[in-house]
C-alpha positions, -999 to +999 in steps of 0.1 A: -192-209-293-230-208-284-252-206-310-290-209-299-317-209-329-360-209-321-351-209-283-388-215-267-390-224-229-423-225-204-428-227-172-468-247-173-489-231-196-469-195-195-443-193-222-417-176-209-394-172-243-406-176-274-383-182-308-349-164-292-321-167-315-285-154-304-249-166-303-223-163-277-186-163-286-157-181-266-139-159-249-162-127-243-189-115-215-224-119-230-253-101-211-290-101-222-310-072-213-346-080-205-378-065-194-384-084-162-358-108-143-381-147-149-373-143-186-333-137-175-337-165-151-355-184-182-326-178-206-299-191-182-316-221-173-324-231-206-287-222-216-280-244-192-298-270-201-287-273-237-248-269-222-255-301-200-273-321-225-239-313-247-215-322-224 
């Protein structure tokens, strides 16, 4: 399990997310749907991140 609390992620000066909590369950398809495809790309790159700094 995933579970992301006060997510905040810029890119320079712009902050991209800002306080995203969520949670992803083993086992199931998790999809986000945003208004514009940088704060998609945000959220998997930061997910990303944290699951590298875990492993």
């Amino acid at each position: 399990m995933i579970d992301v609390r006060s997510l905040t992620k810029r890119y320079g000066s712009t902050v991209a997310v800002d306080g995203l909590f969520f949670e992803v369950r083993g086992g199931r398809v998790t999809g986000f749907a945003v208004c514009c495809a940088w704060i998609a790309a945000a959220l998997l790159t930061a997910a990303a991140l944290l699951h590298h700094r875990d492993a």
